[in-house]
Biopython code that builds the backbone (N, CA, C, O; Angstrom):
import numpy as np
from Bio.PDB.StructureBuilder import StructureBuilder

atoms = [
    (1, "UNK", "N", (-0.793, 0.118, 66.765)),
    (1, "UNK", "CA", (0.376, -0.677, 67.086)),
    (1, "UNK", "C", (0.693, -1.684, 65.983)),
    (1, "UNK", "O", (1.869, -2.033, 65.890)),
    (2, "UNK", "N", (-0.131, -2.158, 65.201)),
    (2, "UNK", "CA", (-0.170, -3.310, 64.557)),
    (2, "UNK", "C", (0.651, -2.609, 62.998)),
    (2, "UNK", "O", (1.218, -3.351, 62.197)),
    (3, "UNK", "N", (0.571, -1.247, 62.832)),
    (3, "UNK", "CA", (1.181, -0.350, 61.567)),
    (3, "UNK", "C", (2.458, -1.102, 61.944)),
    (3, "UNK", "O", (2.878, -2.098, 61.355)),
    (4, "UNK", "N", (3.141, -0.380, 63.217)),
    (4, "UNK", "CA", (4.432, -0.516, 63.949)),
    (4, "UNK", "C", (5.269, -1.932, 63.450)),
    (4, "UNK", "O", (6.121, -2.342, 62.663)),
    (5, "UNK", "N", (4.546, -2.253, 64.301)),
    (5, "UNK", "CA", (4.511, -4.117, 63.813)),
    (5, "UNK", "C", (5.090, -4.618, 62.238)),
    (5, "UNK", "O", (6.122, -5.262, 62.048)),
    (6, "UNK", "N", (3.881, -4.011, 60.908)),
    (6, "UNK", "CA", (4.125, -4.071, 60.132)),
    (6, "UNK", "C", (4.977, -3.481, 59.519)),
    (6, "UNK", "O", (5.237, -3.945, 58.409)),
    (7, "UNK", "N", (5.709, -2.303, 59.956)),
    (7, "UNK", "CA", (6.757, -1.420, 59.670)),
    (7, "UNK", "C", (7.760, -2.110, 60.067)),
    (7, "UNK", "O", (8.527, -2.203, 59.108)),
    (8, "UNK", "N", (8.230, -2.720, 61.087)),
    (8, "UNK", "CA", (9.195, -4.107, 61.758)),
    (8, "UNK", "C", (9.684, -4.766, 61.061)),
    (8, "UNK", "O", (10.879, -5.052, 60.981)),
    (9, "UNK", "N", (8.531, -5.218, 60.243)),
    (9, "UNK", "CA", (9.010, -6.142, 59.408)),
    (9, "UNK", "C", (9.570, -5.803, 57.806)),
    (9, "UNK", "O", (10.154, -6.474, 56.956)),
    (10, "UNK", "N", (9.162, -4.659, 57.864)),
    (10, "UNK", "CA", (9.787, -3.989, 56.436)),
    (10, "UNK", "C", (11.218, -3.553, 56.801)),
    (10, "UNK", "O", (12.159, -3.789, 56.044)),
    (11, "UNK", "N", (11.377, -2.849, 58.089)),
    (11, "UNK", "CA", (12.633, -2.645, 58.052)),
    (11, "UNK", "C", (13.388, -3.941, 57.970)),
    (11, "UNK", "O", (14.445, -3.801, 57.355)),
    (12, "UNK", "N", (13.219, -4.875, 58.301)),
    (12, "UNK", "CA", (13.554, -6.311, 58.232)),
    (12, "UNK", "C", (14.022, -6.663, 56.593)),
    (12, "UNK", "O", (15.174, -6.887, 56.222)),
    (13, "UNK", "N", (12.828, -6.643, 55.766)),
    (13, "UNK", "CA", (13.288, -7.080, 54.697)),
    (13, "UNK", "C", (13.959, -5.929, 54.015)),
    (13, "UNK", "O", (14.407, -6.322, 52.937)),
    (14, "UNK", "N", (14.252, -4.399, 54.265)),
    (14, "UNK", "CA", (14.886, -3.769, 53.669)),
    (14, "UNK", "C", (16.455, -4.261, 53.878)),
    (14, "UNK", "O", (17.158, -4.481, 52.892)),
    (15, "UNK", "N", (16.866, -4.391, 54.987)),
    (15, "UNK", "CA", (18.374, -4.637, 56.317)),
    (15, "UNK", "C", (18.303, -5.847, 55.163)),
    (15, "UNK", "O", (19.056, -5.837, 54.189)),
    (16, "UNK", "N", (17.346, -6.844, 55.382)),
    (16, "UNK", "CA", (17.844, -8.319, 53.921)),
    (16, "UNK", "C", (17.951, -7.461, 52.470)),
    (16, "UNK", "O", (18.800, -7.796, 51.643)),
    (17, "UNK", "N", (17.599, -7.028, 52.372)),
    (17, "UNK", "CA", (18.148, -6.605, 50.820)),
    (17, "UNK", "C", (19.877, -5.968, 50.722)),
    (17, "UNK", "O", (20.783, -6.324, 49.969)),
    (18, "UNK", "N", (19.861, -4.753, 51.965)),
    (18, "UNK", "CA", (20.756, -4.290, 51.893)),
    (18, "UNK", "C", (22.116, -5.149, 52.057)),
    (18, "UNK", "O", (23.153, -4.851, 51.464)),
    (19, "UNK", "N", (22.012, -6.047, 52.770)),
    (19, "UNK", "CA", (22.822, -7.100, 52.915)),
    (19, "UNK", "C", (23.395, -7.815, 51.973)),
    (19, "UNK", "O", (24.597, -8.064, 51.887)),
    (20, "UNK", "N", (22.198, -8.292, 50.966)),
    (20, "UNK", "CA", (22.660, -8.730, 49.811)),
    (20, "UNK", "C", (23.052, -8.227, 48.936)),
    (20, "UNK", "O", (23.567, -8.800, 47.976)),
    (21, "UNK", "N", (22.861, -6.726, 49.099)),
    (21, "UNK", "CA", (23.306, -5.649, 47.806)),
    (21, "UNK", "C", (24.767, -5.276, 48.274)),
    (21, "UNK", "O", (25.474, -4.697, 47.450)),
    (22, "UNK", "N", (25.353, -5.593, 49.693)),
    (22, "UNK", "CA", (26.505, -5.386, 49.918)),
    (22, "UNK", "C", (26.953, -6.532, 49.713)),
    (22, "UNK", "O", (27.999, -6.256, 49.126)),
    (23, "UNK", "N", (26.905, -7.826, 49.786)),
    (23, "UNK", "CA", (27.489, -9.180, 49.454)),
    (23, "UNK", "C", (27.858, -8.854, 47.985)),
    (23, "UNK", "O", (29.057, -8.589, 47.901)),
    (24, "UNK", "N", (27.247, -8.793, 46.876)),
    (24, "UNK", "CA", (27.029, -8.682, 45.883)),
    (24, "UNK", "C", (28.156, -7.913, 45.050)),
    (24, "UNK", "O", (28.773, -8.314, 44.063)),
    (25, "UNK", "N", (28.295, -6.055, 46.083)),
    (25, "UNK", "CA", (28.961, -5.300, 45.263)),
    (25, "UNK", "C", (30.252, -5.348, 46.306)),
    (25, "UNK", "O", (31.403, -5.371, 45.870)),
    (26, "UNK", "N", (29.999, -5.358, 47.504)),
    (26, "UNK", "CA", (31.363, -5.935, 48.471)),
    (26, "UNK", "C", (31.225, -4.721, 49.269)),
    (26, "UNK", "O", (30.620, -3.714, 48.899)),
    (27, "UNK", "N", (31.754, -4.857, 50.261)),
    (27, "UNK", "CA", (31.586, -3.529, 51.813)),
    (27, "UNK", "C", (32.628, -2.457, 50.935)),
    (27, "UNK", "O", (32.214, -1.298, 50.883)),
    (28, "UNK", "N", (33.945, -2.742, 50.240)),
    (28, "UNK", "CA", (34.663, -1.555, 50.035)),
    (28, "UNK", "C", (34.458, -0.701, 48.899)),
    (28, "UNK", "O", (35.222, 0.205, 48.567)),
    (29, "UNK", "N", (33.118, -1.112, 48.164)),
    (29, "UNK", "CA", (32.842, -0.690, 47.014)),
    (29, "UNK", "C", (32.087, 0.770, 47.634)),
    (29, "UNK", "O", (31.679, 0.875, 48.791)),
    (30, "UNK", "N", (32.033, 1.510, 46.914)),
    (30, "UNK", "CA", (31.059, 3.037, 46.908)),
    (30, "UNK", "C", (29.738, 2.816, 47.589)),
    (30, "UNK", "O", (29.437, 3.375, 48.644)),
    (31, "UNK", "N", (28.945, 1.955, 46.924)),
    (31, "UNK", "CA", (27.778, 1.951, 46.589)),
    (31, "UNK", "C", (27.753, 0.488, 47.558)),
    (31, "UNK", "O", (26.542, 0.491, 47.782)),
    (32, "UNK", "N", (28.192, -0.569, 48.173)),
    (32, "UNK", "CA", (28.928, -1.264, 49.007)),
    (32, "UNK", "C", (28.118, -0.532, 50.452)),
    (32, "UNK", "O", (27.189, -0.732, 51.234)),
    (33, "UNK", "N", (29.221, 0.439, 50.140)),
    (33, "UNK", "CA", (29.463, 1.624, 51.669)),
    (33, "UNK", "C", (27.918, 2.125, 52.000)),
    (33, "UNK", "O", (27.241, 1.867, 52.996)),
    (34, "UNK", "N", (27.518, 3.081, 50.613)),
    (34, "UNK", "CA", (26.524, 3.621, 51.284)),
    (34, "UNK", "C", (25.007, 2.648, 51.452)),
    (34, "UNK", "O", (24.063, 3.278, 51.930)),
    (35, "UNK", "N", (24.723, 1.052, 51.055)),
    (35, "UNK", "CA", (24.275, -0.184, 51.282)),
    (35, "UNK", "C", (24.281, -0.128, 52.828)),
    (35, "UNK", "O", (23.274, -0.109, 53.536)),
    (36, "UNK", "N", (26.093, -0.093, 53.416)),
    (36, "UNK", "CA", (26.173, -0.465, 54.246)),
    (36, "UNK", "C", (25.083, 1.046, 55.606)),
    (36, "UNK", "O", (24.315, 0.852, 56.548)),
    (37, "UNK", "N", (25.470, 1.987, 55.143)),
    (37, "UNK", "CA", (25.212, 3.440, 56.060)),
    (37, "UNK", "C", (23.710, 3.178, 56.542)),
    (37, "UNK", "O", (23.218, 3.282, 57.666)),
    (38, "UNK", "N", (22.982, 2.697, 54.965)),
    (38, "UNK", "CA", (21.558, 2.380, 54.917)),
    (38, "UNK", "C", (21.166, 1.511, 55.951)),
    (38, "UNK", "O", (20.419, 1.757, 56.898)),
    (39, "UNK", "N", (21.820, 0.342, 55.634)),
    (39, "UNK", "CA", (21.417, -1.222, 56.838)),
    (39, "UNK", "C", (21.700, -0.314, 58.005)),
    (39, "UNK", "O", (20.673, 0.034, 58.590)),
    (40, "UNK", "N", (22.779, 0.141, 58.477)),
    (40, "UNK", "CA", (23.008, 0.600, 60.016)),
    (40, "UNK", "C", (21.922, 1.748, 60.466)),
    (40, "UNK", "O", (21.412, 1.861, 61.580)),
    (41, "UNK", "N", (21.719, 2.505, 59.399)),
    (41, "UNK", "CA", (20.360, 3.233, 59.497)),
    (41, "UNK", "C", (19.317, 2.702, 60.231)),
    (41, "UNK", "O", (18.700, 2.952, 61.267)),
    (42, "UNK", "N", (19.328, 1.874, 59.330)),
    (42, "UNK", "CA", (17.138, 1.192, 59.441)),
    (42, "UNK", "C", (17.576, 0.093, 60.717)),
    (42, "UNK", "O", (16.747, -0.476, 61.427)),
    (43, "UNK", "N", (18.611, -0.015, 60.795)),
    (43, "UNK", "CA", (18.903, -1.364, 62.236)),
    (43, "UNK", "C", (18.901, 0.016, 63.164)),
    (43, "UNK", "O", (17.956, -0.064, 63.949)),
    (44, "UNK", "N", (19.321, 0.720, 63.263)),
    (44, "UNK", "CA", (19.029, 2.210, 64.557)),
    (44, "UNK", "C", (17.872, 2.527, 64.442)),
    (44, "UNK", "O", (17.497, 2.936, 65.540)),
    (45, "UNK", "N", (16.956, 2.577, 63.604)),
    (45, "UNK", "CA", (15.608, 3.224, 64.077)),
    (45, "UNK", "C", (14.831, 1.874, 64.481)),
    (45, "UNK", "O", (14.198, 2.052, 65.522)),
    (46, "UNK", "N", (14.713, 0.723, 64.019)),
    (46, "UNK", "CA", (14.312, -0.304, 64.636)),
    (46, "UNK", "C", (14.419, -0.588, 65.837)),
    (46, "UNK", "O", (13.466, -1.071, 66.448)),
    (47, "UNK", "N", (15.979, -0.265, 66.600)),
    (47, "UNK", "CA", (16.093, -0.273, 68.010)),
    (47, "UNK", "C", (15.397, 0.694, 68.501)),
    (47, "UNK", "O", (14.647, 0.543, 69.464)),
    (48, "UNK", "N", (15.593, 1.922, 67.819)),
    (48, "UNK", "CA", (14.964, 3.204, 68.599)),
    (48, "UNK", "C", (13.338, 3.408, 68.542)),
    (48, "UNK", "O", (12.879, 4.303, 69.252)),
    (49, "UNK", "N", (12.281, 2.494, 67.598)),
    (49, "UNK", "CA", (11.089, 2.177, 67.606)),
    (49, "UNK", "C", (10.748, 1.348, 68.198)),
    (49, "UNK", "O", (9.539, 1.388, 68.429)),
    (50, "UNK", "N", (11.498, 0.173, 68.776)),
    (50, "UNK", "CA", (10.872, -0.952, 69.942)),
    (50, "UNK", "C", (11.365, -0.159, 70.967)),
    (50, "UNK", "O", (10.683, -0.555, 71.912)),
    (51, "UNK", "N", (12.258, 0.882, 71.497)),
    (51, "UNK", "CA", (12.417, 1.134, 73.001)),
    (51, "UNK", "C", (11.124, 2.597, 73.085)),
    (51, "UNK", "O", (10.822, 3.065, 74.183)),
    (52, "UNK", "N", (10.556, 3.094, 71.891)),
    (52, "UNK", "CA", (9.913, 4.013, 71.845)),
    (52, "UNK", "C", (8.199, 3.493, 72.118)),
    (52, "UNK", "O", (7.389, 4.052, 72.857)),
    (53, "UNK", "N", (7.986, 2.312, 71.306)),
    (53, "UNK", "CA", (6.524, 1.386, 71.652)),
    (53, "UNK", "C", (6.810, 1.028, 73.380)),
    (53, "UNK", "O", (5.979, 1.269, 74.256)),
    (54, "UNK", "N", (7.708, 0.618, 73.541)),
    (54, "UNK", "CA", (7.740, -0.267, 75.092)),
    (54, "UNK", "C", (7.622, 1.099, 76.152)),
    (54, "UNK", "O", (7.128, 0.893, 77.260)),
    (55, "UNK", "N", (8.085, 2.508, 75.792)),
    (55, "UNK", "CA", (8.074, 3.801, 76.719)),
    (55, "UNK", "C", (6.531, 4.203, 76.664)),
    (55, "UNK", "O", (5.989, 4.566, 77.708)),
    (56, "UNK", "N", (5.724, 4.141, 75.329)),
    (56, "UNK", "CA", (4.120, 4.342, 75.257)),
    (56, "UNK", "C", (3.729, 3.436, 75.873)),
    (56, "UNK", "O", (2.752, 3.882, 76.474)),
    (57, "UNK", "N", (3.889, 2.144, 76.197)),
    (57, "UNK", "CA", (3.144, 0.976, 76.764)),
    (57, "UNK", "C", (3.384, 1.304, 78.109)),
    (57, "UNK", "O", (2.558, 1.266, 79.021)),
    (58, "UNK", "N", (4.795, 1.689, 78.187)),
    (58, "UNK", "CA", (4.624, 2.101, 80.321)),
    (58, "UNK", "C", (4.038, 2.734, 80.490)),
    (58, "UNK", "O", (3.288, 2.504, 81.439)),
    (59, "UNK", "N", (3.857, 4.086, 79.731)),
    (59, "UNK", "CA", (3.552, 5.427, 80.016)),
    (59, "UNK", "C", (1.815, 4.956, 79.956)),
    (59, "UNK", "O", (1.568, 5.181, 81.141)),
    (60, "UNK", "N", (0.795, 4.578, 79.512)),
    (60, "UNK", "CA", (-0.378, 4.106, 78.824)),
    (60, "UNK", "C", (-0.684, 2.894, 80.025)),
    (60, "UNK", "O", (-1.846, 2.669, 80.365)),
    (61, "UNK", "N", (0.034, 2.426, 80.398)),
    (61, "UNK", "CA", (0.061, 1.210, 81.514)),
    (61, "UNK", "C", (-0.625, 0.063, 80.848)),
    (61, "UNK", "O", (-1.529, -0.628, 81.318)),
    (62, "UNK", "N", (0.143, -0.061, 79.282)),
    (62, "UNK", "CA", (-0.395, -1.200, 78.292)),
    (62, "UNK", "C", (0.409, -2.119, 78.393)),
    (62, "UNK", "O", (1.532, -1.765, 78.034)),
    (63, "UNK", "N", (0.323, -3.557, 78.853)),
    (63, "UNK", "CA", (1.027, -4.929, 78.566)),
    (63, "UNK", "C", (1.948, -4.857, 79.231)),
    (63, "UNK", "O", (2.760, -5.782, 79.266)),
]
sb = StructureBuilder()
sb.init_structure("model")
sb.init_model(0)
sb.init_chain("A")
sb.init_seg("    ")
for serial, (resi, resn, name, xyz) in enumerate(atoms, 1):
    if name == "N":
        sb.init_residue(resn, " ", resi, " ")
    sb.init_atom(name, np.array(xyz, "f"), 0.0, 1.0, " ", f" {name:<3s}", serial, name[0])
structure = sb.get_structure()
């Protein structure tokens, strides 16, 4: 669990990079856009990895 955890937080500072790499080159730029595809990426599997830990923890009858 604690990988998970640490994976959390990478998607974290990736979503901060991408952010700033779209500030930087601007949302309507090319490279902007696909910045942006990336952040919405790694922000969807982040949701879809905390509702996936919390379904093992019911299922496991952990916490």
């Amino acid at each position: 669990m604690e990988a998970f955890t640490n994976r959390d937080r990478l998607l974290e500072n990736w979503m901060d990079a991408f952010s700033e790499g779209i500030d930087v080159l601007g949302i309507d730029s090319p490279a902007g856009r696909r910045l942006d595809t990336s952040r919405r990426f790694f922000a969807f599997v982040q949701k879809e990895m905390a509702e996936l830990i919390q379904r093992w923890r019911e299922q496991e009858g952990i916490g």
